[in-house]
C-alpha positions in Angstrom: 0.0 0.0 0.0 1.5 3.6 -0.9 1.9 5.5 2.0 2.6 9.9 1.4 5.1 10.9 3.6 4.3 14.8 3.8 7.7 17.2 4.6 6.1 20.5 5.9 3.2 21.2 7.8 2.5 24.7 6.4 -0.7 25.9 4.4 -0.3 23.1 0.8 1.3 19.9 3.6 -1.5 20.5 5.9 -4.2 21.0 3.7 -2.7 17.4 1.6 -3.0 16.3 5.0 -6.0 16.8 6.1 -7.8 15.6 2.6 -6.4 12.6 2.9 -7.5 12.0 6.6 -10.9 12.9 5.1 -10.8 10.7 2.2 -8.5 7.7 3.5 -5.6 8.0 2.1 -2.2 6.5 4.1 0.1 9.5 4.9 2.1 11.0 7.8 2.6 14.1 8.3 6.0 15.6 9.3 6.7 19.1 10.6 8.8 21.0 12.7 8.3 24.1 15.2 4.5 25.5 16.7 2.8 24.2 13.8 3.7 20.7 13.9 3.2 20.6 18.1 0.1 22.2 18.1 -0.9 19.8 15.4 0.3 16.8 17.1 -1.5 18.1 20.5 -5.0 19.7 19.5 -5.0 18.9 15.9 -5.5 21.2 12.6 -8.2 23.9 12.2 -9.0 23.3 8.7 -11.1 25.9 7.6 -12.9 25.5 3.9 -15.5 26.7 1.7 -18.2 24.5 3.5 -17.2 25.1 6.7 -14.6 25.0 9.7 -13.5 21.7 11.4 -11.1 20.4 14.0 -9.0 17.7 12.4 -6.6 15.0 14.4 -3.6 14.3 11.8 -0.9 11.4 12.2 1.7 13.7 12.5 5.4 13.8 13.9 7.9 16.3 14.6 11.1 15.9 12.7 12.8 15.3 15.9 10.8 12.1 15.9 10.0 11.1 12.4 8.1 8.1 11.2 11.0 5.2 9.5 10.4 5.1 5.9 9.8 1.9 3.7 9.9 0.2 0.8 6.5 1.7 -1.1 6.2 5.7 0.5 6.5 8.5 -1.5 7.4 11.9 -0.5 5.9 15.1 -1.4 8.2 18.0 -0.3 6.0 20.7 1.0 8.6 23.2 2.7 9.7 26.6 0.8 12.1 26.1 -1.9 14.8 28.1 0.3 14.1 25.5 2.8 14.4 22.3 0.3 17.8 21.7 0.8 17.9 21.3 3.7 14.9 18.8 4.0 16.3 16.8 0.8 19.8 16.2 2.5 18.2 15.4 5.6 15.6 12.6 4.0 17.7 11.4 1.3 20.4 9.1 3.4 17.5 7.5 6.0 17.5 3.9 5.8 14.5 2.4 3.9 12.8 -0.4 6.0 12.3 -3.8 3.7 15.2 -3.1 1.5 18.3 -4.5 1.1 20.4 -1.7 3.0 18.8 0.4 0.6 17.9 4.4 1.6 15.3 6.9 1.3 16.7 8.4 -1.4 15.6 5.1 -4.2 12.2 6.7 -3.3 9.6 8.7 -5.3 10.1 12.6 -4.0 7.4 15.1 -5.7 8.2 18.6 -5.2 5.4 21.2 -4.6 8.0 24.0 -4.7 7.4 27.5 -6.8 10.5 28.5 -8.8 12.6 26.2 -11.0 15.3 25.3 -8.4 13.4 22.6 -6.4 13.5 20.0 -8.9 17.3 20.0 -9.7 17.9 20.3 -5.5 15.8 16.8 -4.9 17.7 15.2 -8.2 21.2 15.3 -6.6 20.3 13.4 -3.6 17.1 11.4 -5.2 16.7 9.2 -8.2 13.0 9.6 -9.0 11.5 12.8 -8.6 8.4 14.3 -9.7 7.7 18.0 -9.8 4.2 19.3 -8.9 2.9 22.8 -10.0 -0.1 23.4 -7.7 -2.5 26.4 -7.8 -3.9 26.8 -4.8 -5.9 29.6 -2.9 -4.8 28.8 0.8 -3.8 30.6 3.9 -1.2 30.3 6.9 -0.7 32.8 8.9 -2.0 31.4 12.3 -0.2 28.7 14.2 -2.0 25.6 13.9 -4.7 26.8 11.4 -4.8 26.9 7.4 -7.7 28.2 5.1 -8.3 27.2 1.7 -10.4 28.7 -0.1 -10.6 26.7 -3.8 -14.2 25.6 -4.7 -15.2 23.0 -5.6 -12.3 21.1 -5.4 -9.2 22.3 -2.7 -6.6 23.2 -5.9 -5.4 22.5 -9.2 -2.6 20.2 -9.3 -0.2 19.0 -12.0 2.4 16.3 -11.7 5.5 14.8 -14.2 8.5 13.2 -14.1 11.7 14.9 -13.9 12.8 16.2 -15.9 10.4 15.1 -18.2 8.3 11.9 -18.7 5.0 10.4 -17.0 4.8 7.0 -15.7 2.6 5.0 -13.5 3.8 6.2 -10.1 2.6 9.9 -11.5 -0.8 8.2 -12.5 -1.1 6.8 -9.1 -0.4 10.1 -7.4 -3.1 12.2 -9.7 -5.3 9.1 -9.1 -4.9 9.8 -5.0 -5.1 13.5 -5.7 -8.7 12.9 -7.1 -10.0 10.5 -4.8 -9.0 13.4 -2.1 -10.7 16.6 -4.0 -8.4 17.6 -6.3 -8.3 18.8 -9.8 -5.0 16.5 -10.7 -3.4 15.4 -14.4 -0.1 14.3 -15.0 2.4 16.0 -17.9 5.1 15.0 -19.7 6.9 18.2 -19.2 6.5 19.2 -16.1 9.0 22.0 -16.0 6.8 23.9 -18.9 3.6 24.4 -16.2 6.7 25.1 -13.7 8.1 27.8 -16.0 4.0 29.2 -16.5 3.3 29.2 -12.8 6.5 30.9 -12.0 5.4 33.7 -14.3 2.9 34.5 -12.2 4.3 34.0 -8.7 7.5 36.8 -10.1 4.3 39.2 -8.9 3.6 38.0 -5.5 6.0 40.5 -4.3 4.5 43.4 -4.9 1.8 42.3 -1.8 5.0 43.5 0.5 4.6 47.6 -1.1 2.0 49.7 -1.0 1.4 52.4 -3.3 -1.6 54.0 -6.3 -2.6 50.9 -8.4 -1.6 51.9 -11.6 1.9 52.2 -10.1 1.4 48.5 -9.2 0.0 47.4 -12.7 3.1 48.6 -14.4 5.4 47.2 -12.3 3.1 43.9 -12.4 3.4 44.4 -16.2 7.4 45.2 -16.0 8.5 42.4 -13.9 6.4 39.8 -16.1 7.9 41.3 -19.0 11.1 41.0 -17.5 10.7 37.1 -16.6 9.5 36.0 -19.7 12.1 38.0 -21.4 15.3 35.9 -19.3 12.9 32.7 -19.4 12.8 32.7 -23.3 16.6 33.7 -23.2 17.5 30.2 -21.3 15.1 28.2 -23.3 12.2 27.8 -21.0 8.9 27.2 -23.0 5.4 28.0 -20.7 3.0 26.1 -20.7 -0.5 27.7 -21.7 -4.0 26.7 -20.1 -5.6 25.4 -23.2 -3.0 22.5 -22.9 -4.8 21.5 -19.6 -6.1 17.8 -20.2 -8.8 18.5 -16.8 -10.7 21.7 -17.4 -10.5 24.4 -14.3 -13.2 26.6 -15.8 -15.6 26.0 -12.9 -12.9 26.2 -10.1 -11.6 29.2 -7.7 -11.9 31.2 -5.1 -15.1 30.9 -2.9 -16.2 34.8 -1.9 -16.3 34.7 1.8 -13.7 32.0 1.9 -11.1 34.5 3.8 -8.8 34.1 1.4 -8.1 37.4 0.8 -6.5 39.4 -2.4 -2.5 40.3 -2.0 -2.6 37.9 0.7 -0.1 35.4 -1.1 2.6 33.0 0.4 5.5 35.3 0.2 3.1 38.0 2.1 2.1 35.1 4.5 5.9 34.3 4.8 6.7 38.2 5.8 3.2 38.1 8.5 4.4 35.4 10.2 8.1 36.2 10.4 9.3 33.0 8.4 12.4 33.2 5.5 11.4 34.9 2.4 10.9 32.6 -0.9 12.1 35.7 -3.4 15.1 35.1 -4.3 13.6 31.6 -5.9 11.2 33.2 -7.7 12.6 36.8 -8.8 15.7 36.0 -7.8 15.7 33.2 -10.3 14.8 35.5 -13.2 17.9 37.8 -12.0 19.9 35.1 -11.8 18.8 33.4 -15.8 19.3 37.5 -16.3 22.7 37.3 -15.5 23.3 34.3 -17.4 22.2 35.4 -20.6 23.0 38.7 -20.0 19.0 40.1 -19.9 17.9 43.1 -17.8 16.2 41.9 -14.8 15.9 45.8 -13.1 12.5 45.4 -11.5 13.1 41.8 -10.5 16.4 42.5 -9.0 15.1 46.0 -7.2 12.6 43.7 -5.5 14.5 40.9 -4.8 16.9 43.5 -3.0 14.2 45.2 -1.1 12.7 42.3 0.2 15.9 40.3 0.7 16.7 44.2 3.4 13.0 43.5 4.7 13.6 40.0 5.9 16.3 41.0 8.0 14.7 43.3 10.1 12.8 41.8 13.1 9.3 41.9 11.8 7.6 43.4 9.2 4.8 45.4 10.2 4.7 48.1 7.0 4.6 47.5 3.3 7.0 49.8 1.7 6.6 52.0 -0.3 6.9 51.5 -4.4 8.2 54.7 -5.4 11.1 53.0 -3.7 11.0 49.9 -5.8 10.5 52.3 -8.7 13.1 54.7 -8.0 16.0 51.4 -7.4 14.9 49.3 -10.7 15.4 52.3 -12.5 19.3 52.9 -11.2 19.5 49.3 -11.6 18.5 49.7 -15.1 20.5 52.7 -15.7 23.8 51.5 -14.5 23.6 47.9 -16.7 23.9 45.0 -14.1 22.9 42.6 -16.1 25.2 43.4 -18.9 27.3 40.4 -20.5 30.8 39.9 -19.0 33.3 41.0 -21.7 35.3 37.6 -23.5 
C-alpha cells in the first residue's frame, strides 16, 4: 500500500494532509516548530469553503519522524529556500524492507514554486516528480490553514523529472482525485513550472504599497522581464488550453477568507518566516545574469525584500516609489550586462 510521507506542515502539507484524513488516504505528516506541536497536541483547524473543522492528523515532529519503507513516497512541501535542507536530511535514511537500501531510491514530488526545487531533490534522489499546484490557501496562524478553492481544494499537476510520465505519476493524480483535487499528470513538467512561476515573479508586490496603476506597471514590467530571461535560457510555458482537466468551474469561494495580495511570500513576511524571493525573482535575475538580460524590477525587488527580511518583523509595506526609483538605477547602471570575453 503507498503510503505519502508529507515534509512541511504549512498551508499546501497540511491542507494534503488533512484531505487525505478525510478521504482515507495512508500519509504521515512531518513538521517541525509551533505548527507541527500544536498539530500533534489539538489537531488542525481546517477551515474551507463549507465550513470550519477540527482535524486529528498522524503527525510527527522531525525530531521524531516516522521510518520510511519500501512503497512511501514523499511530497516535499517546505519553501524552496528550505528544500535543501529537507532533501539532504531525508535522502540518506534507511528504507525499512530493502536490502540496505535508503530513502533516497524513493519517489520525491516537489510542490516547490520556482525552477530550483526540482534539480535540489535530483542530486540526492533518483526519482522525482515536480508538482505545479494552484492553490488559494492561507497560513498565517499557528495551527490553522484556510483554503479557499471551490469546488475542489486546488489544481494540481504532476511529471516526471525532468520530463516523462509514468505509473507512479498516475497513481499520485489518481490519489489527488479521490482526495478533491483537480490533478493530471504532464510530460513536461518543467513547462507548467516555467508558466506558474510567471505568475508568482508578482507575488511580491503584496510586501509595497502604493496607487494601483503604479502596481500594474510594475506587475506588467516584472512579467515582461521574466518571460524575457525565461525565453533567453530556453524555457517554453505552458499555456492553459493544454490542460487535459478543465479548471473553468474552479476558484476562489467569496467569503472564503482568502483574501487578495494575501499570497505565500506575504504570509511568509506576516508570520516572520524566510522569504521565498530570491527563488522566484531572484531566479529571473539570476537566468538574467546568465544570458545577459535586464532583470531591473526583479532584481530591485529581490533586494528590497531580501533588506526587509532581515529586520525583526515586518509590520509596513514599503513603499513602491522605492521599488520604482531602485529598478530604474539598476536599469540605468547595466547590471545585467554580459561579461566582456
Amino acid at each position: 500500500m503507498t503510503r505519502y510521507i508529507i515534509i512541511g506542515a504549512g498551508a499546501v502539507g497540511a491542507s494534503l494532509a488533512a484531505q487525505f484524513e478525510l478521504s482515507g488516504v495512508t500519509y504521515a505528516l512531518v513538521g517541525r516548530g509551533a505548527q507541527i506541536r500544536h498539530i500533534i497536541e489539538h489537531g488542525l483547524t481546517y477551515r474551507r469553503p463549507s465550513g470550519t473543522r477540527r482535524i486529528r492528523l498522524n503527525a510527527f515532529d522531525t525530531a521524531n519522524p516516522p521510518a520510511v519503507r519500501q512503497g512511501d513516497i514523499l511530497l516535499l512541501t517546505v519553501k524552496t529556500q528550505d528544500a535543501a535542507e529537507a532533501v539532504g536530511d531525508w535522502a540518506w535514511r534507511p528504507a525499512e524492507d530493502t536490502d540496505g537500501g535508503t530513502a533516497s531510491g524513493l519517489p520525491i514530488v516537489t510542490f516547490q514554486n520556482g525552477l530550483a526545487a526540482e534539480s535540489i531533490a535530483l542530486r540526492n534522489f533518483a526519482n522525482v516528480y515536480g508538482a505545479s499546484i494552484l492553490t488559494p490557501a492561507r497560513f498565517t496562524e499557528t495551527g490553522t490553514v484556510v483554503v479557499g478553492g471551490h469546488p475542489q481544494v486546488a489544481a494540481v499537476t504532476v511529471g516526471r523529472y525532468p520530463h516523462g510520465a509514468d505509473d507512479t505519476a498516475a497513481r499520485i493524480v489518481a490519489d489527488l482525485a479521490r482526495s478533491d483535487y483537480i490533478a493530471e499528470t504532464s510530460t513536461d513538467i518543467r513547462r507548467w513550472k516555467t508558466a506558474k512561476l510567471l505568475h508568482n515573479v508578482r507575488n511580491v508586490l503584496e510586501l509595497f504599497d502604493g496607487p494601483d496603476k503604479e502596481r500594474a506597471a510594475i506587475s506588467d514590467a516584472l512579467v515582461e522581464e521574466a518571460r524575457t530571461a525565461l525565453t533567453a535560457a530556453r524555457y517554453n510555458p505552458a499555456s492553459p488550453s493544454e490542460r487535459t482537466i478543465s479548471i473553468a468551474q474552479w476558484g476562489t469561494a467569496a467569503n472564503s477568507g482568502i483574501e487578495p495580495g494575501q499570497q505565500s511570500t506575504w504570509q511568509s513576511f506576516k508570520r516572520g518566516a524566510s522569504s521565498e524571493v530570491d527563488y522566484l525573482n531572484g531566479e529571473i535575475v539570476l537566468l538574467g545574469r546568465l544570458s545577459g538580460t535586464p532583470t531591473p524590477y526583479n532584481e530591485a525587488t529581490q533586494q528590497l525584500a531580501g533588506l526587509a527580511a532581515r529586520q525583526s518583523g515586518f509590520e509596513r509595506l514599503l513603499p513602491l516609489e522605492r521599488l520604482r526609483t531602485l529598478a530604474g538605477n539598476l536599469g540605468a547602471s547595466g547590471v545585467n550586462a554580459p561579461h566582456a570575453a
